[in-house]
mmCIF file of the C-alpha atoms, coordinates in Angstrom:
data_MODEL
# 
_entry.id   MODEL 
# 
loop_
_atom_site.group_PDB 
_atom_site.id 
_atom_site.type_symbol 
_atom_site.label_atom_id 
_atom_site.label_alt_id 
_atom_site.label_comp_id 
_atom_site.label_asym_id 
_atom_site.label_entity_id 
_atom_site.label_seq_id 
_atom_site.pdbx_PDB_ins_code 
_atom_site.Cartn_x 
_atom_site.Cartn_y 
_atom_site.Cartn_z 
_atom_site.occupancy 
_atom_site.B_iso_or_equiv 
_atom_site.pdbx_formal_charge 
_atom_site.auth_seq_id 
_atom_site.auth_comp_id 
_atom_site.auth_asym_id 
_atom_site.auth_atom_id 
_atom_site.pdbx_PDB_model_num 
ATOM 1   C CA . UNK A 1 1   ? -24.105 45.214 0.716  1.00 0.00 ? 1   UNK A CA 1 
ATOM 2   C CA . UNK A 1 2   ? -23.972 48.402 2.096  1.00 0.00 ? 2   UNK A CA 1 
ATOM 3   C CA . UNK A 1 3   ? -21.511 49.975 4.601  1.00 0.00 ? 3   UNK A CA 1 
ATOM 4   C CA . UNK A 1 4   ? -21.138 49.017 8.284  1.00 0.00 ? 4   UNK A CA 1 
ATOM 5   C CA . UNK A 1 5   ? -19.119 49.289 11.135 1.00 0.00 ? 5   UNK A CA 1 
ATOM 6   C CA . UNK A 1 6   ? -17.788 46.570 12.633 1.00 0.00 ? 6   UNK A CA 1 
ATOM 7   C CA . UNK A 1 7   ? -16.530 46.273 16.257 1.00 0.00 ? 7   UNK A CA 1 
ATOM 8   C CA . UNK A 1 8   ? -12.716 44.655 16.298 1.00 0.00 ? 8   UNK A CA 1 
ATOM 9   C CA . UNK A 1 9   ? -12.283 42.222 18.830 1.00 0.00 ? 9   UNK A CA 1 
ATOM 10  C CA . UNK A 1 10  ? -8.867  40.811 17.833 1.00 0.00 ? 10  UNK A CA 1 
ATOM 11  C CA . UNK A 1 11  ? -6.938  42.714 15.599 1.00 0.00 ? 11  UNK A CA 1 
ATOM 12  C CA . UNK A 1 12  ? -4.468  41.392 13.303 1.00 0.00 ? 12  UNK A CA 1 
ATOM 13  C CA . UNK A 1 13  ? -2.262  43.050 10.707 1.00 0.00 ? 13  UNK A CA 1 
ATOM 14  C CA . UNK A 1 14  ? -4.667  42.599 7.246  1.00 0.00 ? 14  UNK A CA 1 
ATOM 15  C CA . UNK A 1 15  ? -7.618  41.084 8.991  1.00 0.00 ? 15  UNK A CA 1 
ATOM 16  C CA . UNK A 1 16  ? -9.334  41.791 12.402 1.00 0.00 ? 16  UNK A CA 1 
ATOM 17  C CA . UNK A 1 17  ? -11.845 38.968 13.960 1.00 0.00 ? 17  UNK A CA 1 
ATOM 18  C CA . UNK A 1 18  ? -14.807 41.376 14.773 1.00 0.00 ? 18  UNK A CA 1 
ATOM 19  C CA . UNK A 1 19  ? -17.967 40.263 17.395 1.00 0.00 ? 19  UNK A CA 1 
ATOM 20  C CA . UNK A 1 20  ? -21.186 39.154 15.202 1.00 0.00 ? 20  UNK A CA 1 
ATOM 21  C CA . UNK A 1 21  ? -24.749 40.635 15.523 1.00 0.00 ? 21  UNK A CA 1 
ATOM 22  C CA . UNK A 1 22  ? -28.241 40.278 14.680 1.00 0.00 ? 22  UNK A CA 1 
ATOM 23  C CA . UNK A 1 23  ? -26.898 43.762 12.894 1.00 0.00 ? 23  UNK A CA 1 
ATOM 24  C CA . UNK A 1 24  ? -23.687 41.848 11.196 1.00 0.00 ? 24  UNK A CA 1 
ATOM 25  C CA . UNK A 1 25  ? -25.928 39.220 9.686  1.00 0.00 ? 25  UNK A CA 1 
ATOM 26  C CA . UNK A 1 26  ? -28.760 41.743 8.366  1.00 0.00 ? 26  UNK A CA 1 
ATOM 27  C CA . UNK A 1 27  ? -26.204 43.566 6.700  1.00 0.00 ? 27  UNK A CA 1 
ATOM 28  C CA . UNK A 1 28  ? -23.457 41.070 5.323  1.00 0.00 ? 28  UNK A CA 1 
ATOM 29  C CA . UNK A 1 29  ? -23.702 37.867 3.012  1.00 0.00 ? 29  UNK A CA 1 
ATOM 30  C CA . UNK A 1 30  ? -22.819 35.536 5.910  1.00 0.00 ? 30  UNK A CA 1 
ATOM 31  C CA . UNK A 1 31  ? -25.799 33.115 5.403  1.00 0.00 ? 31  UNK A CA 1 
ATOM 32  C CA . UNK A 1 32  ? -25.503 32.953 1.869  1.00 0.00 ? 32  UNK A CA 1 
ATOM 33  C CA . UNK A 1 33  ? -22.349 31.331 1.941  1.00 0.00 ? 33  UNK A CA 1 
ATOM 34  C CA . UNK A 1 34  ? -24.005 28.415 3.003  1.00 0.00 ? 34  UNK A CA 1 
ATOM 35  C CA . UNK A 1 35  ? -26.073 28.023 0.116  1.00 0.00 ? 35  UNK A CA 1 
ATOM 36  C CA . UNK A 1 36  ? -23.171 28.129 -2.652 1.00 0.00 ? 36  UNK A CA 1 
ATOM 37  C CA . UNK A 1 37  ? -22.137 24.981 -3.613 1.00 0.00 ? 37  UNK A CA 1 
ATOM 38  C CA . UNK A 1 38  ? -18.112 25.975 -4.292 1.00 0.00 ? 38  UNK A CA 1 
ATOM 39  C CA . UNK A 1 39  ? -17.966 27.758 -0.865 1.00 0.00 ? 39  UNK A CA 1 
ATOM 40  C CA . UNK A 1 40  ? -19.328 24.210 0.896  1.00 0.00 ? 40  UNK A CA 1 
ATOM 41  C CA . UNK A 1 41  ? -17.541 21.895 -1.590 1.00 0.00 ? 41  UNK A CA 1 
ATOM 42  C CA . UNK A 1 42  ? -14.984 21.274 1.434  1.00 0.00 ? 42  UNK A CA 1 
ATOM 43  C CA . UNK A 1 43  ? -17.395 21.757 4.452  1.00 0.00 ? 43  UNK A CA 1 
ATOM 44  C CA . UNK A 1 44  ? -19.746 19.362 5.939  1.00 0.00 ? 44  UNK A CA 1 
ATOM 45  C CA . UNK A 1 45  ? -23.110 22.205 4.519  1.00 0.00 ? 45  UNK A CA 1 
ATOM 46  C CA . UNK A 1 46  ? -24.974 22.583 1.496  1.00 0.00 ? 46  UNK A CA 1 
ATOM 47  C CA . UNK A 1 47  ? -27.006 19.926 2.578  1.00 0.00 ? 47  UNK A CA 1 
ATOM 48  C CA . UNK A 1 48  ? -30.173 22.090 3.233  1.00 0.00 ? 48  UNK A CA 1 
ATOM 49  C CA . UNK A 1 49  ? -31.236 25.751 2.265  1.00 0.00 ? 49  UNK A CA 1 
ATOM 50  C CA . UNK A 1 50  ? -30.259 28.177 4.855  1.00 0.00 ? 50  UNK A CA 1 
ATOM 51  C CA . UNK A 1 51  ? -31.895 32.098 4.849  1.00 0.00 ? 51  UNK A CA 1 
ATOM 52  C CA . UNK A 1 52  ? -31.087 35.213 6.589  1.00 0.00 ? 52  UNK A CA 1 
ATOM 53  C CA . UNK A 1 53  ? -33.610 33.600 9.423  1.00 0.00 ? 53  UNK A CA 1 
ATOM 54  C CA . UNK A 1 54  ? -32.159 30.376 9.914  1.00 0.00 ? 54  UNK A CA 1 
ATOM 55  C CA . UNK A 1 55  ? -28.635 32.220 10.207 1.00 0.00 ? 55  UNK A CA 1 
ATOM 56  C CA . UNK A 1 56  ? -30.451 35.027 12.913 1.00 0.00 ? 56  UNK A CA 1 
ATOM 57  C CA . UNK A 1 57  ? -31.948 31.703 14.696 1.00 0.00 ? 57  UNK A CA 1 
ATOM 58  C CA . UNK A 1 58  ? -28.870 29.789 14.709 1.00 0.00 ? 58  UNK A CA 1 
ATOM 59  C CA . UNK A 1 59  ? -26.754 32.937 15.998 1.00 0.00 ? 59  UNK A CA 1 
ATOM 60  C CA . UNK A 1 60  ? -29.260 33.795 18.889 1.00 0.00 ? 60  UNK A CA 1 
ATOM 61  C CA . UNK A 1 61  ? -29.702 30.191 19.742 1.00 0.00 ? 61  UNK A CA 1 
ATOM 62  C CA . UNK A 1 62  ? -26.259 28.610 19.418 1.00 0.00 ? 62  UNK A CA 1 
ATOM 63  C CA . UNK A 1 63  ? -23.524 31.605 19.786 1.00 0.00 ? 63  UNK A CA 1 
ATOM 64  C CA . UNK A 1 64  ? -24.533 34.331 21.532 1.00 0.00 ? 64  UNK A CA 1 
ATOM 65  C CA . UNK A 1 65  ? -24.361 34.268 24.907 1.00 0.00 ? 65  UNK A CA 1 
ATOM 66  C CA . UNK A 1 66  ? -22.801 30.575 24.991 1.00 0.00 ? 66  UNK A CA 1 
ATOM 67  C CA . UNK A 1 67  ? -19.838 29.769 27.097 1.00 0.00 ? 67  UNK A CA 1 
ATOM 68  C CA . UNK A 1 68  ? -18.641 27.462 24.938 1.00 0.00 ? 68  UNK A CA 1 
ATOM 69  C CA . UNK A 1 69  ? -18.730 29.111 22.225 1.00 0.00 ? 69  UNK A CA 1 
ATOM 70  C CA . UNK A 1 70  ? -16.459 32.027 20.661 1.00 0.00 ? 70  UNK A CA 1 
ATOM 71  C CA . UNK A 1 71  ? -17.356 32.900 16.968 1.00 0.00 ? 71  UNK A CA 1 
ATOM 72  C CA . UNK A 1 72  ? -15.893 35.647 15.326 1.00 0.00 ? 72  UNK A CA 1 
ATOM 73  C CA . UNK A 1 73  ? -16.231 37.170 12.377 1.00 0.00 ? 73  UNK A CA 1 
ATOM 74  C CA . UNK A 1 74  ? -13.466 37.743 9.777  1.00 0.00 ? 74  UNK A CA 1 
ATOM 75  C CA . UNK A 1 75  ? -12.605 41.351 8.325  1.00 0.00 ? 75  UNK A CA 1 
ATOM 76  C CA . UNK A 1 76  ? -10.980 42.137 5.588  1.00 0.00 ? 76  UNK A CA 1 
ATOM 77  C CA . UNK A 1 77  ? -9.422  46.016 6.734  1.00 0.00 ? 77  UNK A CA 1 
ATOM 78  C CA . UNK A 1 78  ? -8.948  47.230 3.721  1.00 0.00 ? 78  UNK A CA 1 
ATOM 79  C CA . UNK A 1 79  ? -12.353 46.625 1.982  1.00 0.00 ? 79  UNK A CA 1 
ATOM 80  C CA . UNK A 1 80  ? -14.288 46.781 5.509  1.00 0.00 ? 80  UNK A CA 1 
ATOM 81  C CA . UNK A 1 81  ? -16.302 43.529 4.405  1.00 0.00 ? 81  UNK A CA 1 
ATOM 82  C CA . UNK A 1 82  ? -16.934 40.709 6.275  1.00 0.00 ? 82  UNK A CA 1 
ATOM 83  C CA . UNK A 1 83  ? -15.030 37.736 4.669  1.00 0.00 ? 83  UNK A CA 1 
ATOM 84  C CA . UNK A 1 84  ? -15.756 34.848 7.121  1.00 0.00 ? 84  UNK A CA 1 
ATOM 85  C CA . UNK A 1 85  ? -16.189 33.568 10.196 1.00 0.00 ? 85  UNK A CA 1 
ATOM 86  C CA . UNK A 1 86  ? -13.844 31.374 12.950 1.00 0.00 ? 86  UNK A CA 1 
ATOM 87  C CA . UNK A 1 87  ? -14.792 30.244 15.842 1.00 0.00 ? 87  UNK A CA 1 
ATOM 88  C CA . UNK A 1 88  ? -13.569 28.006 18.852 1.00 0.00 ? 88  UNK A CA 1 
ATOM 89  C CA . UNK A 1 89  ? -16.694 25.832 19.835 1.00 0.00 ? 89  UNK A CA 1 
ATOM 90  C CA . UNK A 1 90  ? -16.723 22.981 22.066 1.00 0.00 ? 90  UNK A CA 1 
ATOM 91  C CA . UNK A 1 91  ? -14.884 24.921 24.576 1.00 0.00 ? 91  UNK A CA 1 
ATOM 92  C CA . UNK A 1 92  ? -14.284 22.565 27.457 1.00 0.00 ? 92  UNK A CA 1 
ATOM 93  C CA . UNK A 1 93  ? -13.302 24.411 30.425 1.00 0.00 ? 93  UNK A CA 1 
ATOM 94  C CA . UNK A 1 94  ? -11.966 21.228 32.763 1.00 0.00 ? 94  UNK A CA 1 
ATOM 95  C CA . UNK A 1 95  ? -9.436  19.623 29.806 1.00 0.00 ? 95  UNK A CA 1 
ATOM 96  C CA . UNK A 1 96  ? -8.736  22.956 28.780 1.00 0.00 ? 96  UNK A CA 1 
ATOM 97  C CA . UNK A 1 97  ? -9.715  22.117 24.624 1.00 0.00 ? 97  UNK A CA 1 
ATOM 98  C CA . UNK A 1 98  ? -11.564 23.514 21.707 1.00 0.00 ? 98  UNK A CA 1 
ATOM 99  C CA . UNK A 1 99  ? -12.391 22.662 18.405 1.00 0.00 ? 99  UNK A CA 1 
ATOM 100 C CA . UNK A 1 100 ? -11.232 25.622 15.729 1.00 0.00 ? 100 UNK A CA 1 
ATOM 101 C CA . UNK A 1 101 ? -13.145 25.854 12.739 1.00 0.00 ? 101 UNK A CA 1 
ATOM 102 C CA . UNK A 1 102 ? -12.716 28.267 9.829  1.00 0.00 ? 102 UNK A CA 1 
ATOM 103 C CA . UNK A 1 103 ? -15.054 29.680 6.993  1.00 0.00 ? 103 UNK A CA 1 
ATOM 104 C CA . UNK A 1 104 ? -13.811 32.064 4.063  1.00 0.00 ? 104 UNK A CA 1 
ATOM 105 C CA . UNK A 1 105 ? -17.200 32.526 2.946  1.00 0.00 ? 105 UNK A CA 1 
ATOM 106 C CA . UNK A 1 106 ? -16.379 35.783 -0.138 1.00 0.00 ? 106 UNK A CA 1 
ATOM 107 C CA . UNK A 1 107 ? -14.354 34.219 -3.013 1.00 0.00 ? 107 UNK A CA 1 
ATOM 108 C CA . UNK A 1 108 ? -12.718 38.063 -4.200 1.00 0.00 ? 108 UNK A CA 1 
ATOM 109 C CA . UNK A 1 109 ? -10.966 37.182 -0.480 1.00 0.00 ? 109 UNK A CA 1 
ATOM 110 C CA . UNK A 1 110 ? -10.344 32.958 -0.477 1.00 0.00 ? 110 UNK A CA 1 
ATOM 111 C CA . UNK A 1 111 ? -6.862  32.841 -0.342 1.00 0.00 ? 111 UNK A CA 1 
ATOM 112 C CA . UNK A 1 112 ? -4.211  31.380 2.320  1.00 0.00 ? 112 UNK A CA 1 
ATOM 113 C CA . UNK A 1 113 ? -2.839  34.309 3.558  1.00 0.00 ? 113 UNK A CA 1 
ATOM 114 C CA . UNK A 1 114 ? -6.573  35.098 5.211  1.00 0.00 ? 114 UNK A CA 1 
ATOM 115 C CA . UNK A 1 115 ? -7.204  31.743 6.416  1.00 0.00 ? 115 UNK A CA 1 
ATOM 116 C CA . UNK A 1 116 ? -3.721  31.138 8.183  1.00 0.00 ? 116 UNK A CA 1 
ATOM 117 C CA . UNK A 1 117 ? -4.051  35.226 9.755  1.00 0.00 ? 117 UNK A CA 1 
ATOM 118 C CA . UNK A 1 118 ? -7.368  34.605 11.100 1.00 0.00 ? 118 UNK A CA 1 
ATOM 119 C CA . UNK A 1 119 ? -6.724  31.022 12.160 1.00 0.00 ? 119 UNK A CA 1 
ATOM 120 C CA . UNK A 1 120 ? -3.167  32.297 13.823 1.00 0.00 ? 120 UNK A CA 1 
ATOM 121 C CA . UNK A 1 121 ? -4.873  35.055 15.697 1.00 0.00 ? 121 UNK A CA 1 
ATOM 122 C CA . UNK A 1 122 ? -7.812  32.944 17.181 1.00 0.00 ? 122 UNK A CA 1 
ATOM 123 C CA . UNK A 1 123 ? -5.525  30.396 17.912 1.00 0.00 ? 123 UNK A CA 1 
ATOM 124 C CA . UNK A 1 124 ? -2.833  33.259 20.419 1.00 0.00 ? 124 UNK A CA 1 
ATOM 125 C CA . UNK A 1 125 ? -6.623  33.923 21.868 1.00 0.00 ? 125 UNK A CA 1 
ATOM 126 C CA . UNK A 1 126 ? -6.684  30.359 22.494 1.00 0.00 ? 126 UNK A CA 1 
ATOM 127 C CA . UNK A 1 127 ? -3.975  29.587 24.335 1.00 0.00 ? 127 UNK A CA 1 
ATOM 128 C CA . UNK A 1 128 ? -3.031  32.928 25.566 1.00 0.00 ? 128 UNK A CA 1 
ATOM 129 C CA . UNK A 1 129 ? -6.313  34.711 26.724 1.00 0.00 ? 129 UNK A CA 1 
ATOM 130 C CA . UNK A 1 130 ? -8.620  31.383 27.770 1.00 0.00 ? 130 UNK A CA 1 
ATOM 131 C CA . UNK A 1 131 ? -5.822  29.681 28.918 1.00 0.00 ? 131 UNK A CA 1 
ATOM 132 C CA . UNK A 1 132 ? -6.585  26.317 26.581 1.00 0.00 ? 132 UNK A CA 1 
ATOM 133 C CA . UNK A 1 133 ? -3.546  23.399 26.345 1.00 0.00 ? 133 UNK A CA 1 
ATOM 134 C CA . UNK A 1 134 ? -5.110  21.647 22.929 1.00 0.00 ? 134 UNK A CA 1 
ATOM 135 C CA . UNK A 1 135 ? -7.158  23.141 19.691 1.00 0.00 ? 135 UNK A CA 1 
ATOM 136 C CA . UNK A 1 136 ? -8.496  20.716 17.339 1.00 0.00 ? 136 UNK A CA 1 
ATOM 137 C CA . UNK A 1 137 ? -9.934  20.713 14.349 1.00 0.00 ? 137 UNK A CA 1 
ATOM 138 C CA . UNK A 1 138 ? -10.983 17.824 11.645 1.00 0.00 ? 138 UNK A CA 1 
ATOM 139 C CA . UNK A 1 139 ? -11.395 17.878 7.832  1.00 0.00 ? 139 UNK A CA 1 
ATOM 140 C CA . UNK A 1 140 ? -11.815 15.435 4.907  1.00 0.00 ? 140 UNK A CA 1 
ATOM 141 C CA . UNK A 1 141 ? -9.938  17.347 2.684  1.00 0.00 ? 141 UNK A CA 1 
ATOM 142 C CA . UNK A 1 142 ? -6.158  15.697 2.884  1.00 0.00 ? 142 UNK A CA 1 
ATOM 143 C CA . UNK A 1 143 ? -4.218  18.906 1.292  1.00 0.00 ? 143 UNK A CA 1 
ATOM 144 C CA . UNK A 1 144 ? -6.089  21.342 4.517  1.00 0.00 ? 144 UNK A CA 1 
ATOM 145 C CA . UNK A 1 145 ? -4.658  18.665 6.897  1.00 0.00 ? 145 UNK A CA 1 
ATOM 146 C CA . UNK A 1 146 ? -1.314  18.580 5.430  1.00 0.00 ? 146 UNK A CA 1 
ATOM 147 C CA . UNK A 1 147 ? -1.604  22.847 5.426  1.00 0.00 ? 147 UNK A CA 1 
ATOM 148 C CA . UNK A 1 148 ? -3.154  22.871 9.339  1.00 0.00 ? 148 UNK A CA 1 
ATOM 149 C CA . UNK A 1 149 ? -0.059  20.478 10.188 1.00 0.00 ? 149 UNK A CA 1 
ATOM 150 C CA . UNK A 1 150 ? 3.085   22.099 8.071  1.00 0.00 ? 150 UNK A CA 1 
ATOM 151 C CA . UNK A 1 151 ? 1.814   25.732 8.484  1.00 0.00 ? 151 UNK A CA 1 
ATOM 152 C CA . UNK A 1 152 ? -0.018  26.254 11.655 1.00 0.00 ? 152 UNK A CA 1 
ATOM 153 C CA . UNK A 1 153 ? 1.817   23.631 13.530 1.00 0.00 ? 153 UNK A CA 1 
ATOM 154 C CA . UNK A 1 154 ? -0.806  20.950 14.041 1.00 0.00 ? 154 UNK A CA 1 
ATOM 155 C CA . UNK A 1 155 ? 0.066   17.350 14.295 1.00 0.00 ? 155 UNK A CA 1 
ATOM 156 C CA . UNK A 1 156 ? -1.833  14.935 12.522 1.00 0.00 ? 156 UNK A CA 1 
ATOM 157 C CA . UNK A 1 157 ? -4.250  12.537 15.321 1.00 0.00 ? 157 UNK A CA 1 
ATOM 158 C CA . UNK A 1 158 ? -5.162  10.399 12.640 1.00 0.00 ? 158 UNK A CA 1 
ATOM 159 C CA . UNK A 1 159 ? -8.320  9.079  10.348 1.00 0.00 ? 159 UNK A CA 1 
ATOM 160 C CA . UNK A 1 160 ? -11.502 8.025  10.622 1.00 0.00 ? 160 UNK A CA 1 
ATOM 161 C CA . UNK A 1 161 ? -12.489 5.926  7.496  1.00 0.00 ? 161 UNK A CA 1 
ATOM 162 C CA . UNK A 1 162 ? -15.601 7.050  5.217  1.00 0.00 ? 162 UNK A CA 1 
ATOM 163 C CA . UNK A 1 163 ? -17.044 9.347  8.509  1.00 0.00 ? 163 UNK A CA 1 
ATOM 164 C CA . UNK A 1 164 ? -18.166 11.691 5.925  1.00 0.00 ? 164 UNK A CA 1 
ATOM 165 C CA . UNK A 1 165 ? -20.959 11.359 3.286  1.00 0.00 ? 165 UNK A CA 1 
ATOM 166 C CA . UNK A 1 166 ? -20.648 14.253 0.823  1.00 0.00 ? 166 UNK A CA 1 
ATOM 167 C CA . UNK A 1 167 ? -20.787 15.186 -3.124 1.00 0.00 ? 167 UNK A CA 1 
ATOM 168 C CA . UNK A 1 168 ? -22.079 11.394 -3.550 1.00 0.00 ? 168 UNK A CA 1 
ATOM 169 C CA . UNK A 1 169 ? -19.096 9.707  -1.544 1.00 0.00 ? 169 UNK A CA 1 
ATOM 170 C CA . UNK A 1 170 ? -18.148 8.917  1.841  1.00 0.00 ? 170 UNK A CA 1 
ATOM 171 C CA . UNK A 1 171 ? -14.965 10.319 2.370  1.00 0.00 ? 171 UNK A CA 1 
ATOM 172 C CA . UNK A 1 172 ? -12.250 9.554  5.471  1.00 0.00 ? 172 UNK A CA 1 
ATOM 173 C CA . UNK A 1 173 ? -11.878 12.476 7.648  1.00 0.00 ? 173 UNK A CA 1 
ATOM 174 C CA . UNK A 1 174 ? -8.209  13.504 8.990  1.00 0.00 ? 174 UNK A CA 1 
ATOM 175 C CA . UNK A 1 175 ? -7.738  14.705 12.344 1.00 0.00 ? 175 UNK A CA 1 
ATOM 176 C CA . UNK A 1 176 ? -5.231  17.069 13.479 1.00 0.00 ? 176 UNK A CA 1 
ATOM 177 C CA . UNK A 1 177 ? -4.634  19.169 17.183 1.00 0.00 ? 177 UNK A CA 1 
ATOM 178 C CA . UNK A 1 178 ? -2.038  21.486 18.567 1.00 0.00 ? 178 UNK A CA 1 
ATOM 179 C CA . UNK A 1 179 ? -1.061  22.009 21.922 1.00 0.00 ? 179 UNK A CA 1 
ATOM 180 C CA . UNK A 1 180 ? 0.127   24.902 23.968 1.00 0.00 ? 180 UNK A CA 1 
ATOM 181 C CA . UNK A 1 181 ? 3.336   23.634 24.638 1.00 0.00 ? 181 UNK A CA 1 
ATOM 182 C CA . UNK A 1 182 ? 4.057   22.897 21.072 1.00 0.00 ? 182 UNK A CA 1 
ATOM 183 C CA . UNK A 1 183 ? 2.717   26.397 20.138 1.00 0.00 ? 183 UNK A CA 1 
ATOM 184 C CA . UNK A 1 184 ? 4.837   28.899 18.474 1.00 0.00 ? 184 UNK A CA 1 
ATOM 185 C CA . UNK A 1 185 ? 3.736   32.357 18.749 1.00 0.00 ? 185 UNK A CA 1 
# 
């Protein structure tokens, strides 16, 4: 990959969450991601091929320029490389709610620290910038429940049994939210 410059939008202390491009996508690895099995071994992907086109198609048609929508991209400072993505989708503007959903796409950079900056910072934006009262977020992974709920302060909503089909199972998916008042910044 070679250099770019990416535009901060939220800047945190090892990552920032930077806006997304057609540029970004040309000149990162954010659509491969998609297509490597370990990356989407906890993610509901990997079920089709996805290419640089899909990824431009899917940005111009489903993020950019959509209200409810914000997806960011995830920096890594040090290395300038695009590590990720987060985004809030499902933005509902009357009961004040979103669904948070995070992606640490390069494995040099898969680690917790990462995850829990760039969810922490989207979730401030959340609450303190669009004024939201819940964030949400589901998985069917039991140990990134237990992590949204002990580290970033989620409480666990419950399960919904074999919702899931993936790696030749169906699997029970956990459900966890936060809201403002229960937020600590």
């Amino acid at each position: 990959m070679k250099k770019f410059s990416f535009d901060p939008f939220i800047k945190g202390k090892n990552i920032h969450l930077v806006c997304l491009s057609d540029e970004v996508i040309e000149n990162t690895n954010w659509y491969n991601w998609f297509n490597d099995e370990d990356t989407t071994d906890q993610m509901q992907k990997h079920y089709f091929p996805n290419t640089k086109a899909m990824q431009l198609n899917f940005f111009n048609s489903n993020v950019q320029d959509n209200p409810r929508k914000l997806q960011l991209g995830i920096l890594n400072i040090k290395d300038n490389i695009l590590i990720g993505v987060i985004s809030l989708s499902d933005i509902n503007y009357i009961n004040r709610s979103a669904e948070i959903s995070v992606v640490i796409g390069e494995k040099k950079y898969k680690d917790l620290n990462n995850f829990i900056e760039s969810a922490r910072l989207l979730i401030k934006h959340g609450f303190e910038t669009l004024n939201l009262n819940r964030i949400y977020s589901g998985t069917f992974i039991k140990e990134i429940d237990i992590m949204f709920c002990k580290v970033l302060g989620f409480t666990n909503e419950g399960v919904s049994k074999e919702a899931v089909y993936k790696n030749g199972e169906y699997k029970d998916t956990y459900h966890h939210a936060i809201l403002r008042k229960n937020y600590n910044k």
